[in-house]
VOPAGU-2260 file (C-alpha; in pm, 1 decimal, decimal comma):
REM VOPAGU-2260
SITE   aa  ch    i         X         Y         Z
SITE  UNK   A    0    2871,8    -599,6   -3451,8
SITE  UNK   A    1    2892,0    -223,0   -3359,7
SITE  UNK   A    2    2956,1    -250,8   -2960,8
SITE  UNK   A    3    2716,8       5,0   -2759,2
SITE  UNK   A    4    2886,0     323,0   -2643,7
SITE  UNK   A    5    2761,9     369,3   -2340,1
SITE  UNK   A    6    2803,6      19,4   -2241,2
SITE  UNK   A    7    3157,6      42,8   -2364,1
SITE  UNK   A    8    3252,7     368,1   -2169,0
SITE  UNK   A    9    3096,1     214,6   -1858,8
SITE  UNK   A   10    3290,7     -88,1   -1896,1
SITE  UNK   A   11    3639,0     104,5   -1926,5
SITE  UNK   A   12    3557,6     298,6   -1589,9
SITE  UNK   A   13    3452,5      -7,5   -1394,7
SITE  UNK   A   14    3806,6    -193,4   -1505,4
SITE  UNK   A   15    3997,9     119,1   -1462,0
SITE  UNK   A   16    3845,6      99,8   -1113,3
SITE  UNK   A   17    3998,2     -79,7    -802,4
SITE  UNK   A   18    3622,0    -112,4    -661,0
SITE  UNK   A   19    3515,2    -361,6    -846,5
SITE  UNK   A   20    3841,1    -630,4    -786,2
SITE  UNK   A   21    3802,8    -524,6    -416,1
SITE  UNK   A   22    3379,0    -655,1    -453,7
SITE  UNK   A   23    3489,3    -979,0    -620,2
SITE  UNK   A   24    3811,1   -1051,0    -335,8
SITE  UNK   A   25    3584,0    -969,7     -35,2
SITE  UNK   A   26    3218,7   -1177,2    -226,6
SITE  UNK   A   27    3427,7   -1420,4    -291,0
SITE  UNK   A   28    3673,1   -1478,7      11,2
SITE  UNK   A   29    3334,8   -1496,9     224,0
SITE  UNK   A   30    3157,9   -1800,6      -1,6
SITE  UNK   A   31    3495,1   -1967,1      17,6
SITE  UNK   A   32    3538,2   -1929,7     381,3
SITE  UNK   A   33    3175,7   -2078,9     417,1
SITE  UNK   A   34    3226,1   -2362,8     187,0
SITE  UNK   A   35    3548,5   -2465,6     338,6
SITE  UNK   A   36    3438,9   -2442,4     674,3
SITE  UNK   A   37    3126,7   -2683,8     564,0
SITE  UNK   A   38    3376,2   -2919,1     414,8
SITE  UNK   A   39    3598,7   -2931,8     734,3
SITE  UNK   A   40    3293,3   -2999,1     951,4
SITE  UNK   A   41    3177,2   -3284,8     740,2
SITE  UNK   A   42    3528,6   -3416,9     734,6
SITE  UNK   A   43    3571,1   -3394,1    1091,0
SITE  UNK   A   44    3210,6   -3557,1    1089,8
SITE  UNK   A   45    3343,8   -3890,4     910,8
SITE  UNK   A   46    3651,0   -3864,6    1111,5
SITE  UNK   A   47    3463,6   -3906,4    1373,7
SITE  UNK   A   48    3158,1   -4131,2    1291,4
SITE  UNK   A   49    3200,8   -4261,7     963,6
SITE  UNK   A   50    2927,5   -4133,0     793,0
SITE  UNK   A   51    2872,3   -3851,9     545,3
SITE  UNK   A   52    2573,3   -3567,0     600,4
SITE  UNK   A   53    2516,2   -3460,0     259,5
SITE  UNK   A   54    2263,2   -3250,2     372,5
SITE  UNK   A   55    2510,3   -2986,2     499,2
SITE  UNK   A   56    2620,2   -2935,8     108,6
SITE  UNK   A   57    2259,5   -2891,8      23,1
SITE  UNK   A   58    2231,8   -2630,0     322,6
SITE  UNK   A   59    2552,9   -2473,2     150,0
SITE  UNK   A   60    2426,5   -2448,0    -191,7
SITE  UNK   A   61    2103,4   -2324,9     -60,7
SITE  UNK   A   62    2312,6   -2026,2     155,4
SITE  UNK   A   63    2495,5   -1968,7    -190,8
SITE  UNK   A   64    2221,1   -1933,7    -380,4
SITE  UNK   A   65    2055,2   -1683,8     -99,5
SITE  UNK   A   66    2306,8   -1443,1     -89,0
SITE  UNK   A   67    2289,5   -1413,0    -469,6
SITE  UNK   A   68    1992,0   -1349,2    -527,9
SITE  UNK   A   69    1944,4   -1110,8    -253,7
SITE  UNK   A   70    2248,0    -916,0    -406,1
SITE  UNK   A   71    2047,2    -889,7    -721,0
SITE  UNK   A   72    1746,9    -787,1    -565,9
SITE  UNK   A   73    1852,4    -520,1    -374,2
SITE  UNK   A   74    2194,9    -420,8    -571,5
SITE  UNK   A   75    2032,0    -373,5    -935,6
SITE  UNK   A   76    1786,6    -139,8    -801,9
SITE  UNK   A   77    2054,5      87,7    -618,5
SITE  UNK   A   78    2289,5      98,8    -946,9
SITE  UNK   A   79    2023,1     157,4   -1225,5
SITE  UNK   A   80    1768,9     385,8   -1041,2
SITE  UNK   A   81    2046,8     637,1   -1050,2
SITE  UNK   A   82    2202,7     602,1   -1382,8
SITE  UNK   A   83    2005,5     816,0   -1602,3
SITE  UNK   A   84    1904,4    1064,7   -1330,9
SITE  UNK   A   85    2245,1    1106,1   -1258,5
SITE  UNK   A   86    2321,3    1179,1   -1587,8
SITE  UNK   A   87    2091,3    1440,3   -1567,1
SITE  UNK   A   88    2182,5    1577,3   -1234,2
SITE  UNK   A   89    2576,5    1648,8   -1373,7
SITE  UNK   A   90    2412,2    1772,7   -1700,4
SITE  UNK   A   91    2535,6    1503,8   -1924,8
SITE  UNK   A   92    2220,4    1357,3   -2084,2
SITE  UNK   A   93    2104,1    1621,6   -2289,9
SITE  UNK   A   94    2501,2    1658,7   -2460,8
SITE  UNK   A   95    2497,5    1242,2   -2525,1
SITE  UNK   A   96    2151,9    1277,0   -2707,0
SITE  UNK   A   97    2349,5    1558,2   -2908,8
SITE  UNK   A   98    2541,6    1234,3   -2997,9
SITE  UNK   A   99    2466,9     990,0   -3301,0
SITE  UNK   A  100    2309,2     743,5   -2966,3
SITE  UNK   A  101    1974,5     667,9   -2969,0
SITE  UNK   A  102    1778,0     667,8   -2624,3
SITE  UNK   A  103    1784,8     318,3   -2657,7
SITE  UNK   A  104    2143,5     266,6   -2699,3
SITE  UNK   A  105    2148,5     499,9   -2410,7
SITE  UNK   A  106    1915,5     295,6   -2155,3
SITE  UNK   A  107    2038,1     -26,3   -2299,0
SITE  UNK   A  108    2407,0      47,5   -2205,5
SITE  UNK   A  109    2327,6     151,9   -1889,8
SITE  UNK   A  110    2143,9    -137,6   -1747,8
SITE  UNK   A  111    2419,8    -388,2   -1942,6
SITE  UNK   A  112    2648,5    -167,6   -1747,7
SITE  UNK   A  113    2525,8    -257,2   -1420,4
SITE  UNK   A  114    2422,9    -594,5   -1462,2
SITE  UNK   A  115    2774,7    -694,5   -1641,7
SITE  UNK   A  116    2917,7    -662,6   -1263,7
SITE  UNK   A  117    2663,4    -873,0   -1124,3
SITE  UNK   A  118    2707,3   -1112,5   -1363,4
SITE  UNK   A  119    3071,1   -1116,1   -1306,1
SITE  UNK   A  120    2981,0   -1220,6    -959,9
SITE  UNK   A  121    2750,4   -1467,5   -1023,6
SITE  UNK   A  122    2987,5   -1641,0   -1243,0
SITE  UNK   A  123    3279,5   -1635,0    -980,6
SITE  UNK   A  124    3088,4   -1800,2    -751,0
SITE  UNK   A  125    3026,5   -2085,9    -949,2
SITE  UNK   A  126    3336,7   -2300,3    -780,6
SITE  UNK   A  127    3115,9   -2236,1    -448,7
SITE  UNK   A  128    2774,3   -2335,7    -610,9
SITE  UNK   A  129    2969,4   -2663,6    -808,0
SITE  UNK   A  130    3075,6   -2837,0    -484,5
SITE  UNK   A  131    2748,5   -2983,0    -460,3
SITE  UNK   A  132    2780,8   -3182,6    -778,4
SITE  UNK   A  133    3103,2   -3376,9    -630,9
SITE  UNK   A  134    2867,7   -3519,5    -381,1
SITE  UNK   A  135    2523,5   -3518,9    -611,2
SITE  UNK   A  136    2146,7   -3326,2    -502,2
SITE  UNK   A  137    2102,1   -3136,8    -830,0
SITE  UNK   A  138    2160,2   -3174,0   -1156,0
SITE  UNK   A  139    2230,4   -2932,0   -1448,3
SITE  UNK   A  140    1857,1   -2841,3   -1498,2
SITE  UNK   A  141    1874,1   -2743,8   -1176,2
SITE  UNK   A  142    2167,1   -2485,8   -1224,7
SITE  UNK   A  143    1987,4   -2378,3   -1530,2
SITE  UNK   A  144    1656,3   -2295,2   -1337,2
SITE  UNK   A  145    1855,2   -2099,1   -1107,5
SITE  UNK   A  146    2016,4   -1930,0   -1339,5
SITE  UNK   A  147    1711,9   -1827,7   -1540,7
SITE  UNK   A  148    1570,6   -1720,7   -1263,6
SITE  UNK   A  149    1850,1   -1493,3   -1142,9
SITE  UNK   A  150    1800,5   -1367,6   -1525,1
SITE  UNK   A  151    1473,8   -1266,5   -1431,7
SITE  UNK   A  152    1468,1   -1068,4   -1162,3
SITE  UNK   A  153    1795,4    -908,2   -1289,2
SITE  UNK   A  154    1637,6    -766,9   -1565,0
SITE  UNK   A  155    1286,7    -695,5   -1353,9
SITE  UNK   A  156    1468,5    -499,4   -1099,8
SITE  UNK   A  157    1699,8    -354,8   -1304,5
SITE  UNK   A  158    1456,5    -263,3   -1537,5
SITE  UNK   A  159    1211,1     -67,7   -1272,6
SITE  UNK   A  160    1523,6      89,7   -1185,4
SITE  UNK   A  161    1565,8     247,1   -1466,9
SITE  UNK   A  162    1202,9     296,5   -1540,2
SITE  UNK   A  163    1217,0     550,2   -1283,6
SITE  UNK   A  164    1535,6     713,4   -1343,9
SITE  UNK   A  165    1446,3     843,8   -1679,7
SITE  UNK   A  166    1099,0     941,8   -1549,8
SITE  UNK   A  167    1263,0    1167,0   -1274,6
SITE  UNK   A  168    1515,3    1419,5   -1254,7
SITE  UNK   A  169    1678,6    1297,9    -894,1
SITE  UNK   A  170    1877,8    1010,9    -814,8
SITE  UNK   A  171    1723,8    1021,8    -446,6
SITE  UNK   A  172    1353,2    1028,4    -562,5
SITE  UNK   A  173    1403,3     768,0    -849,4
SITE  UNK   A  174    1570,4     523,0    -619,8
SITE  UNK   A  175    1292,2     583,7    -318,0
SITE  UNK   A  176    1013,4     458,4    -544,2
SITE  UNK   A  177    1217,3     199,7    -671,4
SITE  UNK   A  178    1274,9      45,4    -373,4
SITE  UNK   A  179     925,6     125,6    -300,8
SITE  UNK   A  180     740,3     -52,6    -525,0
SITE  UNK   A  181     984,3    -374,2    -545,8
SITE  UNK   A  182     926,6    -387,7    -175,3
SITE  UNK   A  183     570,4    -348,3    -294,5
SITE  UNK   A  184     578,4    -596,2    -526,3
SITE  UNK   A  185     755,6    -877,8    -275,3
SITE  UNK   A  186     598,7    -831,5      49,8
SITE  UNK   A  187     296,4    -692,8     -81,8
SITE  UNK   A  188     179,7    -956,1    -267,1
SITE  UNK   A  189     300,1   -1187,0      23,5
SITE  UNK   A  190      74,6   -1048,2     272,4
SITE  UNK   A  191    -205,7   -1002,9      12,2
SITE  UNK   A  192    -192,0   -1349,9      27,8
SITE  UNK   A  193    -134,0   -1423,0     400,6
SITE  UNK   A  194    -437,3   -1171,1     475,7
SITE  UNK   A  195    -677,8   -1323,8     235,8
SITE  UNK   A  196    -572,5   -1663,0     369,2
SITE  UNK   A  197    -627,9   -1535,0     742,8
SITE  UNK   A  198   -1007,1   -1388,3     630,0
SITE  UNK   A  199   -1105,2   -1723,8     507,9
SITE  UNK   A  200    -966,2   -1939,5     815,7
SITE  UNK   A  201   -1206,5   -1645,4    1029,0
SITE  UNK   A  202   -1486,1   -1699,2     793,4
SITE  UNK   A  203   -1419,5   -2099,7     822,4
SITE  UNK   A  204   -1422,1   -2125,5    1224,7
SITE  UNK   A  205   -1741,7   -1863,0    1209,4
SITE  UNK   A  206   -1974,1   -2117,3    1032,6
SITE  UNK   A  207   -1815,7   -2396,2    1251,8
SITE  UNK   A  208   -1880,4   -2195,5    1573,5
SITE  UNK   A  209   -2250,9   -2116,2    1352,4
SITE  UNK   A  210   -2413,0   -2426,2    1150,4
SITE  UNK   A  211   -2164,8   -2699,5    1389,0
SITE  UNK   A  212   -1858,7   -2866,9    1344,3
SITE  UNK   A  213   -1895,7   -3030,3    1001,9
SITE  UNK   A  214   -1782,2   -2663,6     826,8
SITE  UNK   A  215   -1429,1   -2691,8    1014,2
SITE  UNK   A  216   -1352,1   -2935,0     763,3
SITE  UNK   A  217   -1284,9   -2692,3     498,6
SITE  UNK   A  218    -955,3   -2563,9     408,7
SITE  UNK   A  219    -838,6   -2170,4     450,8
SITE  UNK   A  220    -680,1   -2068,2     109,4
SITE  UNK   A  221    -610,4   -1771,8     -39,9
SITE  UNK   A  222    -821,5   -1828,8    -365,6
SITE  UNK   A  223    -722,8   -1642,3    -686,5
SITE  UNK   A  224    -504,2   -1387,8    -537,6
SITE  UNK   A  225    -247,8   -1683,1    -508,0
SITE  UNK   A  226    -148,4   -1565,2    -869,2
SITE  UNK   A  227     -38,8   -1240,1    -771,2
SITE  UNK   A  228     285,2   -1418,1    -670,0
SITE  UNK   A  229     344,2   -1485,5   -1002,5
SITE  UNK   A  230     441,6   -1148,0   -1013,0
SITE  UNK   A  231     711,1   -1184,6    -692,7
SITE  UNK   A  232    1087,7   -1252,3    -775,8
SITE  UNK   A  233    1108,8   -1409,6    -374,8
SITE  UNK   A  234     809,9   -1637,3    -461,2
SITE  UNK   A  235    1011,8   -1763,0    -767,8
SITE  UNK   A  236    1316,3   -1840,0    -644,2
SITE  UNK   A  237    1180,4   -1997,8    -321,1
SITE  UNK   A  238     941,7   -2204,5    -563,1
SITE  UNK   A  239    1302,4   -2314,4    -763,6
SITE  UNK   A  240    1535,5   -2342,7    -428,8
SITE  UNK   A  241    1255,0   -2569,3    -221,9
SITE  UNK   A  242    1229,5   -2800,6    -438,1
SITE  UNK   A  243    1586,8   -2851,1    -536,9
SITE  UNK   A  244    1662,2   -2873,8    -132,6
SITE  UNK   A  245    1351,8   -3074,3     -73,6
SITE  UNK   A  246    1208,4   -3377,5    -152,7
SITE  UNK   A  247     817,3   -3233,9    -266,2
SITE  UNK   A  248     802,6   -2953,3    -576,3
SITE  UNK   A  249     865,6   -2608,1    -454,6
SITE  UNK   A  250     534,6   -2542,2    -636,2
SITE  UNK   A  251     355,2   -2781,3    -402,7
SITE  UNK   A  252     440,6   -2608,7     -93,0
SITE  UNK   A  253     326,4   -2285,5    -171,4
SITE  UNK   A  254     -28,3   -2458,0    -278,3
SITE  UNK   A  255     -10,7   -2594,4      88,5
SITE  UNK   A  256      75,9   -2254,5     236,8
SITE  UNK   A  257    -185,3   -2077,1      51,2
SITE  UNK   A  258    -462,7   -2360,2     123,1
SITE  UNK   A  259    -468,2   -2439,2    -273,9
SITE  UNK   A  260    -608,0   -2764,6    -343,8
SITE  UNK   A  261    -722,8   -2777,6    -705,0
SITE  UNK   A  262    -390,6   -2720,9    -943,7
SITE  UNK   A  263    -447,4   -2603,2   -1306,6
SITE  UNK   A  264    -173,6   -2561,0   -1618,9
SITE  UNK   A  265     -97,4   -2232,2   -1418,9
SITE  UNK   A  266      46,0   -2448,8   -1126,1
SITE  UNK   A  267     215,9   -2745,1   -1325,6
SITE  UNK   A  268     403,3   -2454,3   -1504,4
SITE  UNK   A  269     417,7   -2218,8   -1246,4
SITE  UNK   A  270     830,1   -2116,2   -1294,4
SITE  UNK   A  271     797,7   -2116,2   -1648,1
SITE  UNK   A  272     544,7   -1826,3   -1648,3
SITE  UNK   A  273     658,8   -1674,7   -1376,7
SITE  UNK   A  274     954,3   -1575,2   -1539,0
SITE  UNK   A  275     841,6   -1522,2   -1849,6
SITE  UNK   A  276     563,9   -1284,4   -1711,3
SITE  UNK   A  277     828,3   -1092,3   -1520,9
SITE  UNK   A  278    1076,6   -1087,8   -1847,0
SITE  UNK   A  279     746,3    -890,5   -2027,5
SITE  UNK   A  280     726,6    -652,1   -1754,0
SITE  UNK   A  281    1088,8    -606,5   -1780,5
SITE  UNK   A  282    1049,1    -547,7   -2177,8
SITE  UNK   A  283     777,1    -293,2   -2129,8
SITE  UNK   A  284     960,6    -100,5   -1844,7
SITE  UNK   A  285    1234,5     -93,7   -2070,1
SITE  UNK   A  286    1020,2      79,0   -2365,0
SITE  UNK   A  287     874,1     302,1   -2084,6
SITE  UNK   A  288    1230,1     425,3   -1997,6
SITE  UNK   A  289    1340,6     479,3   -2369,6
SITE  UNK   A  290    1000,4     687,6   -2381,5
SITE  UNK   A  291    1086,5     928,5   -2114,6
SITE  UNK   A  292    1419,9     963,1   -2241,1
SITE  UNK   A  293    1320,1    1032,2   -2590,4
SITE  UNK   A  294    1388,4    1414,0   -2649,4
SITE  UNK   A  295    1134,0    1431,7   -2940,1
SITE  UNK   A  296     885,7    1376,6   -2660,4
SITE  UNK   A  297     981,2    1634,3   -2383,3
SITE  UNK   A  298     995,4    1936,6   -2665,7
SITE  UNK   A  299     619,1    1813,8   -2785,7
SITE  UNK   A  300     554,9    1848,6   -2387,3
SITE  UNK   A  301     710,3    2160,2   -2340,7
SITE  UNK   A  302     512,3    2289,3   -2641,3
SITE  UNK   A  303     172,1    2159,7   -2503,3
């Protein structure tokens, strides 16, 4: 199978480079440190009473697990929203679509590019992540729900990232509203949901104060707009982590923080479509992208 060029070229540079062994050493050295340091407290813990807290390697693979998906949150965005705006910016694009690539090839390769090192990352922390299985608390579906779920916003953020870079000729601009609307997206539909949830709790304690104290037994909740979360990587993940760490589904506990009662198929598969709704958004940010990029369209615009 022919091997993208774009991908390929990016690859060379980024093993060529000495940034990328210096990321891994320093990543790396700091989830080591932490996971040795939680094994010599919970040795020095039987040393001195005999008896094992395996709740600390929970709390470890829970701090592992944090950090990485905050680095793919954050990181994707910063390393695609620039890629094909930058290509733009040193006048490059225009003499790779002279080039046998397609605009695919050429948004495809980029966002490979910059989720390869991620992935690289993700990987090498596995020894950190495994330490939990020598003393049990999840199992391999676990892993793999994590790791579908890193997939997922990966490619979501990633995705957006890029979105915007081929819609806009500066890196700066692209990566503002990148950054914009994920922040949008996660703490937007958050306090959607915390706002709605705060109306209704007013509303509840109005007809208590009103028609007497029989109304105060009603529940706050955020009604429909719960499903707007659907949409949030954070919600996700903390739906995933929660009830790995905890003995109730993660799913459960954001029901009980939003004042949802009544569960549906939405609920009882609530991972499951999350991430597969976010993967489709992903998909048709992707065909966006390869839109603006298309040359074919920008001479029919410059026509019109």
């Amino acid at each position: 199978m022919k091997q993208n060029p774009v991908y390929k070229r990016e690859s060379r540079v980024n093993s060529r480079s000495l940034r990328l062994p210096l990321i891994l050493t320093v990543f790396n050295g700091i989830l080591c440190a932490v996971a040795l340091m939680n094994m010599y407290s919970v040795v020095s813990q039987v040393k001195a009473t005999a008896t094992i807290q395996y709740s600390s390697f929970m709390e470890m693979y829970e701090f592992v697990a944090t950090i990485e998906f905050i680095l793919l949150t954050f990181i994707v965005p910063a390393v695609t929203a620039s890629s094909i705006s930058g290509e733009r910016e040193r006048q490059t694009l225009e003499l790779m679509l002279t080039t046998q690539m397609t605009p695919s090839q050429i948004v495809s390769g980029k966002l490979m590019s910059a989720l390869s090192t991620l992935l690289l990352l993700i990987i090498s922390s596995f020894p950190a992540i495994m330490m939990v299985f020598v003393f049990g608390g999840i199992t391999g579906t676990d892993v793999v729900a994590l790791l579908l779920c890193y997939t997922a916003v990966a490619l979501f953020a990633g995705s957006l990232g890029i979105c915007f870079s081929s819609a806009f000729k500066r890196s700066t601009l692209s990566t503002v509203l990148t950054y914009g609307v994920l922040v949008s997206i996660v703490g937007g539909t958050y306090f959607v949901n915390r706002f709605v949830l705060g109306l209704s709790a007013g509303r509840i304690n109005s007809y208590a104060i009103t028609y007497g104290i029989g109304r105060a037994q009603q529940q706050p909740t955020s009604g429909n707009f719960v499903y707007l979360l659907l949409m949030n990587p954070a919600a996700t993940f903390y739906a995933i982590i929660s009830g790995q760490a905890g003995s109730r589904s993660g799913v459960d506990k954001l029901c009980q923080a939003f004042g949802i009662v009544q569960k549906g198929w939405v609920m009882e598969n609530w991972v499951l479509i999350s991430i597969v709704l976010q993967l489709a958004v992903a998909g048709c940010l992707l065909t966006l992208a390869i839109w603006f990029v298309n040359p074919i369209r920008r001479r029919r615009k410059n026509r019109g």
